[in-house]
ROFI-973718 format. One record per residue (C-alpha): residue number from 1; x, y, z; residue in three letters. Coordinates in steps of 0.2 Angstrom, whole numbers, plus 5000, padded with zeros to 4 digits. Layout:
! residues N
n	x	y	z	res
NUM	X	Y	Z	ALA .
...
This chain:
! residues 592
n	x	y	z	res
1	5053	4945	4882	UNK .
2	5053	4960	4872	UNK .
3	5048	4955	4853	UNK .
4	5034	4943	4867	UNK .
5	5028	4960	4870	UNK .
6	5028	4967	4854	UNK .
7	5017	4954	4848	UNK .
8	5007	4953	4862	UNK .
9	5002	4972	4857	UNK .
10	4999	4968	4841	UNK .
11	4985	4957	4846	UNK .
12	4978	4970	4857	UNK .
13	4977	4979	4845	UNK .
14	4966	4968	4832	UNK .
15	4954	4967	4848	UNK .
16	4955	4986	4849	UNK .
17	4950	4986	4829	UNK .
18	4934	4974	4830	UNK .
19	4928	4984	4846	UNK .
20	4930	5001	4835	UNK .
21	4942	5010	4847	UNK .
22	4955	5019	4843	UNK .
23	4963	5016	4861	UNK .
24	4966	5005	4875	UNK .
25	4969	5011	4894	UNK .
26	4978	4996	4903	UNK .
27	4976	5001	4925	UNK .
28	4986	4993	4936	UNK .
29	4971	4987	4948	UNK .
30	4956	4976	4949	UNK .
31	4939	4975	4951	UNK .
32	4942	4981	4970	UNK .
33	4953	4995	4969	UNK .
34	4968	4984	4973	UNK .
35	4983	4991	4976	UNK .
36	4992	4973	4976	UNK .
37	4981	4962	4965	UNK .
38	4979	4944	4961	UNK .
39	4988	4937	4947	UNK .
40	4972	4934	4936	UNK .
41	4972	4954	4936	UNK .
42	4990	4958	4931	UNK .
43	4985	4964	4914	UNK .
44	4995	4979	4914	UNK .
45	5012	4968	4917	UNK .
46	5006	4954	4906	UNK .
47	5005	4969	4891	UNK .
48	5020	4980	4894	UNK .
49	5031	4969	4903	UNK .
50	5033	4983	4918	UNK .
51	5031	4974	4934	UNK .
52	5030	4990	4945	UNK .
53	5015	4990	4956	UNK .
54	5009	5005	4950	UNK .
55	5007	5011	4932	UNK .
56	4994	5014	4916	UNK .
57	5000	5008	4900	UNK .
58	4990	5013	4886	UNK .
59	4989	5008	4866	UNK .
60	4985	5016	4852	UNK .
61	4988	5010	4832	UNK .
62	5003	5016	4833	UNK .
63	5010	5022	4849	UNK .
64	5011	5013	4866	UNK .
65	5016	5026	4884	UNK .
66	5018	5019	4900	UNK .
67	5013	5032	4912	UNK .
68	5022	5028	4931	UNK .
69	5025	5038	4947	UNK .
70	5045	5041	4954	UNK .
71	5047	5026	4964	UNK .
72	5048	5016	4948	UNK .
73	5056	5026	4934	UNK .
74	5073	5018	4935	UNK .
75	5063	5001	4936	UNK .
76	5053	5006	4920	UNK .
77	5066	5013	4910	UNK .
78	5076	4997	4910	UNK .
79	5060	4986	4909	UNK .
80	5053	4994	4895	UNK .
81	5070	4995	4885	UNK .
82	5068	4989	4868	UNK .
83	5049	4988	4868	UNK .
84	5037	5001	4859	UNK .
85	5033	5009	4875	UNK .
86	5039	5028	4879	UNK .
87	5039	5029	4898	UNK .
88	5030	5045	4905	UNK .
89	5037	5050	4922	UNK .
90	5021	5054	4931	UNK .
91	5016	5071	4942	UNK .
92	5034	5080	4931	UNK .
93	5029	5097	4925	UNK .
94	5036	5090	4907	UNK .
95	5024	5075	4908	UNK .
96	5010	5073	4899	UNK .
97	4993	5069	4907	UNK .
98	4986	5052	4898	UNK .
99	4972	5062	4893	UNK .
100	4982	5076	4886	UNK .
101	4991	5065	4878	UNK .
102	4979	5056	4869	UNK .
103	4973	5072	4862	UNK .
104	4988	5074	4854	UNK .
105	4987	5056	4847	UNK .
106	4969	5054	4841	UNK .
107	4958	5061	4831	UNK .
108	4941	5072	4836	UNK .
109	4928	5058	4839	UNK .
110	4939	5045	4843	UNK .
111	4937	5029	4856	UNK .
112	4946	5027	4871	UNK .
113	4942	5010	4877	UNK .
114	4942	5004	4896	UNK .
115	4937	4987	4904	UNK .
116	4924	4996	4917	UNK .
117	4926	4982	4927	UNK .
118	4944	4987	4933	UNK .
119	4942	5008	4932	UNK .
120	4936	5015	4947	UNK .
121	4921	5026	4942	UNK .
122	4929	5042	4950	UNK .
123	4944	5038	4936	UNK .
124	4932	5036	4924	UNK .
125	4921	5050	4926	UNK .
126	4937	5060	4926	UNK .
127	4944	5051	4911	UNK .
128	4927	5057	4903	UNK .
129	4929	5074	4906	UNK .
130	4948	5076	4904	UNK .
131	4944	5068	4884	UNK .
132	4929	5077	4880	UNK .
133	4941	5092	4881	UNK .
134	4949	5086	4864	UNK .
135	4933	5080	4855	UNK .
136	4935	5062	4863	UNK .
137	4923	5048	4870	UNK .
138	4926	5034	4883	UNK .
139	4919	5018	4882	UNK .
140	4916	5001	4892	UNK .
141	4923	4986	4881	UNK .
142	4923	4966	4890	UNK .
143	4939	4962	4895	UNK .
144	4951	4961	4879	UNK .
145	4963	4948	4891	UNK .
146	4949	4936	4892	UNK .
147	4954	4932	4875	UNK .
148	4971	4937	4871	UNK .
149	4978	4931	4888	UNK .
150	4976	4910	4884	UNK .
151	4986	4904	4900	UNK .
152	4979	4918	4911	UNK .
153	4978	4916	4927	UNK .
154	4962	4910	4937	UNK .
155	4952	4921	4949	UNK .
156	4960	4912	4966	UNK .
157	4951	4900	4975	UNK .
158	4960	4899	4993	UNK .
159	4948	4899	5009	UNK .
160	4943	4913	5021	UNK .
161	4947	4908	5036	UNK .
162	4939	4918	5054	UNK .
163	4947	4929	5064	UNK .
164	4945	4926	5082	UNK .
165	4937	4941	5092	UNK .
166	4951	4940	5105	UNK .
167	4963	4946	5089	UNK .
168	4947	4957	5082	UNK .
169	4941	4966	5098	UNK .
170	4923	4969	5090	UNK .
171	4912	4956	5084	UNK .
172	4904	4956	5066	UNK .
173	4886	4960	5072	UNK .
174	4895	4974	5082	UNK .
175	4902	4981	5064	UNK .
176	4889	4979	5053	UNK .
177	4876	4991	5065	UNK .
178	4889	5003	5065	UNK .
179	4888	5003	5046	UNK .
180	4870	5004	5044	UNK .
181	4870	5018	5056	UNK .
182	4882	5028	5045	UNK .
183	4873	5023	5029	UNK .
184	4855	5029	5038	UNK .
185	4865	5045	5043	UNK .
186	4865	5046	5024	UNK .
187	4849	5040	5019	UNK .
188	4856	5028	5010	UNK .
189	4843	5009	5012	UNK .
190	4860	4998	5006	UNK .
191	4878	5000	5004	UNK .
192	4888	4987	4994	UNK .
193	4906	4985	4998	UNK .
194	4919	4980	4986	UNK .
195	4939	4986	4992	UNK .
196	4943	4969	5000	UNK .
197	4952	4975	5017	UNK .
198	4934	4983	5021	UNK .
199	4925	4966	5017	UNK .
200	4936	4958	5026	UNK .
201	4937	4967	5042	UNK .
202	4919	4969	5043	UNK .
203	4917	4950	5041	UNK .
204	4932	4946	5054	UNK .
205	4935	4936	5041	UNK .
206	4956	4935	5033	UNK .
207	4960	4927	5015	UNK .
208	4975	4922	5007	UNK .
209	4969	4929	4988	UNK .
210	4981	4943	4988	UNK .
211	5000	4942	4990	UNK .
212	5006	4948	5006	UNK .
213	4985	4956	5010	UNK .
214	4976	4945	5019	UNK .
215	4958	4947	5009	UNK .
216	4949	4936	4999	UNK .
217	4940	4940	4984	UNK .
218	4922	4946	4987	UNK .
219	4908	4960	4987	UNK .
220	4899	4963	5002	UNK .
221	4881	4972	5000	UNK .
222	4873	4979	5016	UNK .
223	4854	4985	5019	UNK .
224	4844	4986	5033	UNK .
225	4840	4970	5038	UNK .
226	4850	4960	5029	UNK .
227	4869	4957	5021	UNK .
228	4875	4946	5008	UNK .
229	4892	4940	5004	UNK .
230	4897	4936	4984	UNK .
231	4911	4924	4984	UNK .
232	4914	4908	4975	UNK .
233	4905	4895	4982	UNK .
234	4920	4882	4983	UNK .
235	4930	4895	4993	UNK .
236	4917	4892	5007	UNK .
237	4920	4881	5021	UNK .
238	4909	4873	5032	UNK .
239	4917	4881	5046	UNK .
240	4916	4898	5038	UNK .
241	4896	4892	5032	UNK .
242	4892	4892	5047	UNK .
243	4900	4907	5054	UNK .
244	4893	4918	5039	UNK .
245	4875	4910	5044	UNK .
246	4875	4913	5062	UNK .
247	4878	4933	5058	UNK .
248	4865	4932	5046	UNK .
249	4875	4933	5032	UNK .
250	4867	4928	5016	UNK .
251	4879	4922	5003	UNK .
252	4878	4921	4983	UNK .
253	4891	4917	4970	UNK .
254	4904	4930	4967	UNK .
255	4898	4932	4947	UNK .
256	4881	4935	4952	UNK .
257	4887	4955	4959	UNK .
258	4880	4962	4943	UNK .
259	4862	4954	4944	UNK .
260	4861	4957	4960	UNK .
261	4862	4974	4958	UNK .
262	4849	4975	4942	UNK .
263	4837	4968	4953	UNK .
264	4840	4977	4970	UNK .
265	4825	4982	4977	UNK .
266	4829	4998	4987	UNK .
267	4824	5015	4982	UNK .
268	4843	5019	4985	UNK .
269	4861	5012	4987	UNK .
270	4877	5019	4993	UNK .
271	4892	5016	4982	UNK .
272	4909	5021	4983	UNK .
273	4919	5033	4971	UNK .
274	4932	5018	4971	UNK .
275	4920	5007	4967	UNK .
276	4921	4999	4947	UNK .
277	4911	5008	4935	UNK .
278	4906	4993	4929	UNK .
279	4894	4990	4947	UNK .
280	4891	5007	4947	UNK .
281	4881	5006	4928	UNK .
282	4872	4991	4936	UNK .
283	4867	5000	4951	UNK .
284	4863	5015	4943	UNK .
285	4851	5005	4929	UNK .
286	4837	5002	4943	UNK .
287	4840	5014	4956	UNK .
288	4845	5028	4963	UNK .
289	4865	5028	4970	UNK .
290	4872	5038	4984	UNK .
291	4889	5042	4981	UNK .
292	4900	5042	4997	UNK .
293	4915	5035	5004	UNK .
294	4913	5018	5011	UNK .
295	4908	5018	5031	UNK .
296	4921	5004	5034	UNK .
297	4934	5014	5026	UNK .
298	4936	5026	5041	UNK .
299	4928	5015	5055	UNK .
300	4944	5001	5051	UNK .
301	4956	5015	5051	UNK .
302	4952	5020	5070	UNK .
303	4960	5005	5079	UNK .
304	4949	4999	5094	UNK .
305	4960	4995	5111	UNK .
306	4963	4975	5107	UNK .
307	4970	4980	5088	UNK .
308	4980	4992	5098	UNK .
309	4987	4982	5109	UNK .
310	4990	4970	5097	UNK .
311	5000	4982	5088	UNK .
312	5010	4985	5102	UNK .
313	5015	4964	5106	UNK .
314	5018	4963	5087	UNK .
315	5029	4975	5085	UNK .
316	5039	4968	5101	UNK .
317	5040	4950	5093	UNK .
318	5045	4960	5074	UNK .
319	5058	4971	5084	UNK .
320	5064	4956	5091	UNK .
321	5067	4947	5074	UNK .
322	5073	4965	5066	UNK .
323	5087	4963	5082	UNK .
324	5092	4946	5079	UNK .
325	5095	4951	5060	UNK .
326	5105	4965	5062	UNK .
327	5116	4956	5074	UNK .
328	5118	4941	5059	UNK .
329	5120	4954	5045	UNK .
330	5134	4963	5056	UNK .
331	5144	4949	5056	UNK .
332	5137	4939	5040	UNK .
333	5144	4956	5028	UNK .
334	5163	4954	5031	UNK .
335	5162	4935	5022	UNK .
336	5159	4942	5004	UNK .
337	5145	4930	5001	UNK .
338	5127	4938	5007	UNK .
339	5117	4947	4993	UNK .
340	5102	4957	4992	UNK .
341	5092	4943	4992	UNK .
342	5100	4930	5002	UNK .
343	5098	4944	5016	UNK .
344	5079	4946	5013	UNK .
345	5076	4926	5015	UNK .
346	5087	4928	5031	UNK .
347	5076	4941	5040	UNK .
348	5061	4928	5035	UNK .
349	5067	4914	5043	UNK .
350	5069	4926	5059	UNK .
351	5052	4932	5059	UNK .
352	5046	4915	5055	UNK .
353	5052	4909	5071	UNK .
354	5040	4924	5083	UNK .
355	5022	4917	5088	UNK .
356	5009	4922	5075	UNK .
357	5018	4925	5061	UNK .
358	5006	4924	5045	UNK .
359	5020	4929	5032	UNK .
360	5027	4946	5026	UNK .
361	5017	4961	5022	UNK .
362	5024	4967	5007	UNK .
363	5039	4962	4996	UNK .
364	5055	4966	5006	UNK .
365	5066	4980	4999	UNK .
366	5085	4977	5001	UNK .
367	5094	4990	4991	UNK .
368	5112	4992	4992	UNK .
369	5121	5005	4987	UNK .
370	5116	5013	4971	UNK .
371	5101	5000	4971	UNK .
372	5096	5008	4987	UNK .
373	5090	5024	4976	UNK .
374	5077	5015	4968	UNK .
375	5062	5019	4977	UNK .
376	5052	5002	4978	UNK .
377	5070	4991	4971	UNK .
378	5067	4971	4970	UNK .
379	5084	4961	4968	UNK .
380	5082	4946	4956	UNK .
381	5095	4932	4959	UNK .
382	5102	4939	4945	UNK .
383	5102	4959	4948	UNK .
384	5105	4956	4967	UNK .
385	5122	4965	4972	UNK .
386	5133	4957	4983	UNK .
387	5135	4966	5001	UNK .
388	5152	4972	5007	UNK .
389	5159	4979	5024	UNK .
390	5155	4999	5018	UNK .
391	5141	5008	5012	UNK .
392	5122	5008	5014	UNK .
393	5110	4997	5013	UNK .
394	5092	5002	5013	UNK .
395	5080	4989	5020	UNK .
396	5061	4990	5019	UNK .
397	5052	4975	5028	UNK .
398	5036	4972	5037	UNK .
399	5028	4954	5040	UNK .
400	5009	4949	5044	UNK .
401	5004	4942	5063	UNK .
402	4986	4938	5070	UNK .
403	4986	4952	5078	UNK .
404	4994	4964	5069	UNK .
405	5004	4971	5054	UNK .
406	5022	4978	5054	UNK .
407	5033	4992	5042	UNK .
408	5048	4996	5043	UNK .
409	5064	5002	5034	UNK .
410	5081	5006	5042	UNK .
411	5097	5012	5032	UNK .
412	5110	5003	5039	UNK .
413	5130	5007	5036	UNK .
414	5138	4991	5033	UNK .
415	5155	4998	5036	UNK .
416	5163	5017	5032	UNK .
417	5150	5029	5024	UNK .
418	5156	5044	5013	UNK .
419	5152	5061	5020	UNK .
420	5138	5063	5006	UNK .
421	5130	5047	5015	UNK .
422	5131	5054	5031	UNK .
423	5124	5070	5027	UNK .
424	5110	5063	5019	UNK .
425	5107	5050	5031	UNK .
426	5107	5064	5045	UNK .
427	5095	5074	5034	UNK .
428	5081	5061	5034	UNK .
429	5086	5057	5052	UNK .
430	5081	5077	5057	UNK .
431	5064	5075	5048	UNK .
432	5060	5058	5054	UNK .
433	5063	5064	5072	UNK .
434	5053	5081	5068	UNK .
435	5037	5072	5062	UNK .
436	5038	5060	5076	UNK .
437	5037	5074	5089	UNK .
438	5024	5085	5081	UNK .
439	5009	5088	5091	UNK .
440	4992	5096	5082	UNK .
441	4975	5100	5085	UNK .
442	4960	5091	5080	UNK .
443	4957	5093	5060	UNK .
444	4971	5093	5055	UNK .
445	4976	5082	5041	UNK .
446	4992	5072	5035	UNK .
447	4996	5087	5023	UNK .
448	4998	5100	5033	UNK .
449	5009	5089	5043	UNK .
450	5020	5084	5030	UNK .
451	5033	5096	5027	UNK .
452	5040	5092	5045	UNK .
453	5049	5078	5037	UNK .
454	5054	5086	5021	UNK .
455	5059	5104	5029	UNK .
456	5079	5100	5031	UNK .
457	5081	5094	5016	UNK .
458	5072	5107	5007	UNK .
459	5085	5119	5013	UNK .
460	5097	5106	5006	UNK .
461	5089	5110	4990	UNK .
462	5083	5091	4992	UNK .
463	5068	5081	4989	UNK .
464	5057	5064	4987	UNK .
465	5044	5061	4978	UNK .
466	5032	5046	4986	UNK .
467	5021	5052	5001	UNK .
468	5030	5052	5021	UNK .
469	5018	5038	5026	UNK .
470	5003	5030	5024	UNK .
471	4990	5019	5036	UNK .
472	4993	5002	5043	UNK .
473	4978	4989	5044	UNK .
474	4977	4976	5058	UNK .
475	4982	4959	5050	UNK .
476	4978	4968	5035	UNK .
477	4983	4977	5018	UNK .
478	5000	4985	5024	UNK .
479	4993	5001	5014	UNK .
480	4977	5008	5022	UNK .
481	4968	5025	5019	UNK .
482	4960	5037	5021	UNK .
483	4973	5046	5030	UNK .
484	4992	5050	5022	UNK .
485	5007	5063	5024	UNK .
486	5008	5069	5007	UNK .
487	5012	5084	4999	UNK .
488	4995	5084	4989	UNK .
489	4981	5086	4998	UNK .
490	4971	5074	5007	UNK .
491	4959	5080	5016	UNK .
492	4957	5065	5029	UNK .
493	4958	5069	5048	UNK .
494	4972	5063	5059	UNK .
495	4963	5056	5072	UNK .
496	4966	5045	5089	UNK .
497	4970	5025	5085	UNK .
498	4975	5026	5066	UNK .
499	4991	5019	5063	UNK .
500	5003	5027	5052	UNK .
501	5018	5027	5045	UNK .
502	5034	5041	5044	UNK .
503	5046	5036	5029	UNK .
504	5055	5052	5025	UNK .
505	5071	5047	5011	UNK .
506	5083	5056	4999	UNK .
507	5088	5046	4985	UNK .
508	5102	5049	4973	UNK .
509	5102	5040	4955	UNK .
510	5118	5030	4956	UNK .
511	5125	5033	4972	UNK .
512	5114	5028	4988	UNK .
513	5097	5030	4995	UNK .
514	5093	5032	5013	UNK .
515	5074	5031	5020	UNK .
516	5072	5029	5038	UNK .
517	5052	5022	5043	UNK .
518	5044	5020	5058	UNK .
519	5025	5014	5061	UNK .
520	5017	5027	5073	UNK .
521	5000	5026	5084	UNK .
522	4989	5041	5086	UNK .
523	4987	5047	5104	UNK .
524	4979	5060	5113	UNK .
525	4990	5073	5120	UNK .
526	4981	5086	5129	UNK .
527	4965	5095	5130	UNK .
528	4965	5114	5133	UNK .
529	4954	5127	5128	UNK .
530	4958	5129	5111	UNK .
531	4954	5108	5110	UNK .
532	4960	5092	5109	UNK .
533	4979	5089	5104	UNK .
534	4987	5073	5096	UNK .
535	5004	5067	5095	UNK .
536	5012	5052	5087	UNK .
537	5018	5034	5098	UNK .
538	5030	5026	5089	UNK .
539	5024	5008	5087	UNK .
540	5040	5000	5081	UNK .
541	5054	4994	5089	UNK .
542	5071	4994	5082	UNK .
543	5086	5003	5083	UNK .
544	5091	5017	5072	UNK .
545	5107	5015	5066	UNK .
546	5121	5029	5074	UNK .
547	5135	5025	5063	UNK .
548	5130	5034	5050	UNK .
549	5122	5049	5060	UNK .
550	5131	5068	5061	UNK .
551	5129	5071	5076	UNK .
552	5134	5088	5074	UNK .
553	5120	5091	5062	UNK .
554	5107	5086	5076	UNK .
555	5101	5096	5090	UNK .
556	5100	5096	5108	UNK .
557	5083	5092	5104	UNK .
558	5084	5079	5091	UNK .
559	5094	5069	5103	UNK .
560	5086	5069	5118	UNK .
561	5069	5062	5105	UNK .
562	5082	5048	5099	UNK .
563	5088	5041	5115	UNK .
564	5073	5042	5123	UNK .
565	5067	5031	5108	UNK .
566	5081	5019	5109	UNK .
567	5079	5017	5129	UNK .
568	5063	5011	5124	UNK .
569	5067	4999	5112	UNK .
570	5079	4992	5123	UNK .
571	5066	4992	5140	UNK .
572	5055	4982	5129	UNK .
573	5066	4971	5116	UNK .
574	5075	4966	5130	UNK .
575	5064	4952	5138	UNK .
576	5064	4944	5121	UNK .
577	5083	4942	5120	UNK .
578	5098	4933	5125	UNK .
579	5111	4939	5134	UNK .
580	5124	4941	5119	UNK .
581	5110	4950	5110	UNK .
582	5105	4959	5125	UNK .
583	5122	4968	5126	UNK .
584	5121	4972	5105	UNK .
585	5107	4981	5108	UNK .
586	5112	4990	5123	UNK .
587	5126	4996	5114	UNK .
588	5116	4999	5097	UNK .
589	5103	5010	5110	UNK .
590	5117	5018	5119	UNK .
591	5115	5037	5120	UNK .
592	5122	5051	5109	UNK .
């Protein structure tokens, strides 16, 4: 793979000769913002051979750096072993910024190319100015992978399909006025989506283009008095003709984005800052654009009451499976046989089995052990470690149902744990439980709220480096903004009916990683004269682990929080079970 690379590289960079630039940027994402992106967009992996999810290669004559945050630098260090690429480890004090580093690469008046069709324009306006720093330009070249990529993957073709409004809770026509009444509140005539969850909640429509996301590849442009979706026509069926046409939904090929917006009519449009430079150019040629977030962004994020309750049934049939595993992986362990990845096709076939399953919602993380401190680990048949009676095993799983989407992790002591393990494992345990019980006003954001999780180990002298948590869609992308715990800002409120998710870990090169994750609903908690108050309902539904908890190191608090939890999970699992799993969980629930 590695001298495949090397010459893949070389290509790129006879491309990067006729287009007159002295370097590429390679993003990880895809007209849409993705996060997870469709094969025909994995440019970045298909050049560096890095298979991360996240990650920014880019080439210059003679130097290649890949630039990737810390849940992947043990991943990237080995991938990338032998190749031409230094790895930067992203947001370190020691770490060069691309830009920075580019200006110690090229000389004054040099080209940085981009495909604009697969850069934000908020990157690339920052991209601009970072450069021009340095005496730098960025330009817009077509896509170099058109050409060098010869069996490149095509743009998928699978079919929407319609979300019933039993599963949706508000109909299309309901969610497109509550658009244009947002975009009116910014004077705005049209807005044109493009992140695919938003399409595709506004639509109530669900898609298979995306591994694991139910989306389908689209824009979506919205004025006053009409809408129109771009999708490939063949993707279409009558069904879904028919639905589109009875909403007043217009529809165009999915190519046809660009000259749609050349000739848009309105004295104005709304456009996102993660919307592709490439549209924004387009939109900006012929009129005036308005640059906001999108409306659906934070209209999806607040769940109405059926997406609620549908969170609520979905995580009871997911607890249900999650039950039924642990009991299996108890037991299964003390053969000698079970490895990372035969466990991850076990806990498939026991969601599979629960009413409305649609199919996981991320690629499942089992790390064992060492593998356990690699952030976002994914055993091969080959690299998957073979699971004994002892230690940790870090699991991170989540599936997709009709009526709602799960994520979960639990670090789960196979056997006897070293006093390191329980430490740490009783460390994330205290800042799980303290995140889970804080109550705030209204306007406050996941940042100031972050530290709950991260404040025991901090006096450990510990820390971690991805955010606590992050939104959930309904039957949608298992990632969902605006709203995160993260240390950085991010200004986004907390409000009543988002979903979100409380993942402290610690992690420790070689030894173990622990991360403990529930999915939480907002809630409203009281109103007094200083306002309305919020606290967290945790959503999911599985037992914590006790074997590995000190419970000396917990207080009289922290317990009473956990076996109030666990006499929850087992009130509500316990319908769903037999009664030999019955009696595990009441044991597994059992106070402390």
């Amino acid at each position: 793979m590695k001298h495949i690379i090397t010459e893949r590289v070389a290509a790129l960079r006879k491309v990067m000769l006729s287009q007159h630039v002295d370097a590429f940027i390679v993003s990880s994402t895809d007209p849409h913002s993705g996060e997870y992106v469709p094969a025909h967009w994995e440019c970045r992996k298909w050049i560096s051979g890095f298979t991360g999810s996240a990650g920014t290669a880019v080439i210059t004559a003679d130097q290649c750096g890949l630039w990737t945050d810390s849940r992947y630098f043990l991943q990237a260090e080995e991938q990338l072993e032998g190749t031409e690429y230094t790895l930067f480890k992203d947001r370190l004090p020691e770490t060069p910024s691309i830009p920075q580093w580019l200006g110690s690469q090229l000389s004054p008046h040099g080209r940085i190319g981009i495909d604009g069709t697969v850069n934000t324009l908020d990157e690339t306006e920052m991209l601009k100015s970072a450069v021009a720093a340095y005496g730098l330009e960025v330009v817009s070249i077509p896509d170099p992978f058109e050409v060098l990529w010869t069996d490149r993957p095509s743009i998928p073709l699978n079919r929407p399909f319609i979300l019933p409004l039993c599963y949706a809770g508000e109909s299309c026509q309901s969610k497109l006025a509550r658009i244009r009444e947002s975009i009116h509140g910014n004077g705005a005539e049209g807005v044109l989506l493009s992140a695919l969850d938003e399409i595709a909640w506004t639509l109530n429509l669900r898609g298979d283009d995306v591994h694991c996301n139910p989306v389908f590849v689209s824009y979506l442009l919205i004025t006053a008095n009409d809408a129109t979706l771009f999708i490939h026509p063949q993707k279409l069926t009558e069904e879904t003709r028919q639905y589109l046409a009875a909403n007043n939904i217009n529809t165009q090929d999915y190519n046809q984005v660009t000259e749609a917006l050349l000739n848009y009519k309105g004295r104005n449009i709304q456009i996102s800052d993660s919307a592709n430079y490439a549209l924004y150019q387009a939109a900006s040629a012929c009129t005036t654009v308005i640059r906001k977030p999108s409306p659906a962004l934070c209209l999806k994020a607040i769940k109405n009451e059926t997406e609620i309750e549908g969170f609520r049934s979905a995580m009871k049939r997911d607890g249900a499976a999650m039950v039924k595993f642990l009991i299996w992986l108890k037991n299964a362990v003390r053969n000698g046989e079970e490895t990372e990845k035969s466990i991850d096709r076990k806990l498939f076939e026991f969601r599979a089995q629960q009413d409305l399953f649609k199919g996981i919602s991320f690629d499942t993380i089992a790390g064992y052990q060492e593998h356990g401190a690699i952030v976002h680990y994914e055993a091969t048949e080959e690299s998957a470690s073979t699971l004994k009676p002892e230690g940790l095993l870090l699991l991170d799983s989540g599936a997709q149902y009709l009526d709602g989407t799960t994520d979960i992790t639990r670090t789960i002591a196979l056997g006897p744990v070293t006093e390191e393990q329980k430490k740490d494992y009783t460390l994330v345990l205290k800042g799980f439980i303290s995140l889970s019980m804080a109550e705030f006003p209204y306007g406050t954001c996941g940042t100031q709220l972050d530290a709950f999780a991260r404040q025991f180990m901090w006096k450990a002298g510990i820390n971690y480096g991805h955010g606590t948590g992050h939104g959930v869609g309904h039957f949608l992308n298992v990632h969902e903004g605006p709203h995160q715990f993260r240390m950085n800002h991010v200004p986004a409120l907390l409000l009543p009916g988002m979903t979100i998710t409380n993942e402290p870990g610690i992690y420790k090169a070689g030894r173990h990683g622990v991360r403990t994750e529930n999915t939480m609903l907002i809630v409203q908690s009281q109103r007094t004269e200083f306002g309305d108050f919020y606290k967290f309902e945790p959503l999911t539904l599985c037992p914590i682990d006790k074997e590995a908890i000190h419970a000396e190191m917990l207080t009289d608090e922290e317990k009473g929080w956990l076996n109030k939890y666990h006499r929850q999970v087992y009130e509500l699992l316990c319908p769903m079970l037999n009664a030999e799993e019955q009696a595990w969980l009441k044991q597994a629930t059992s106070a402390i």
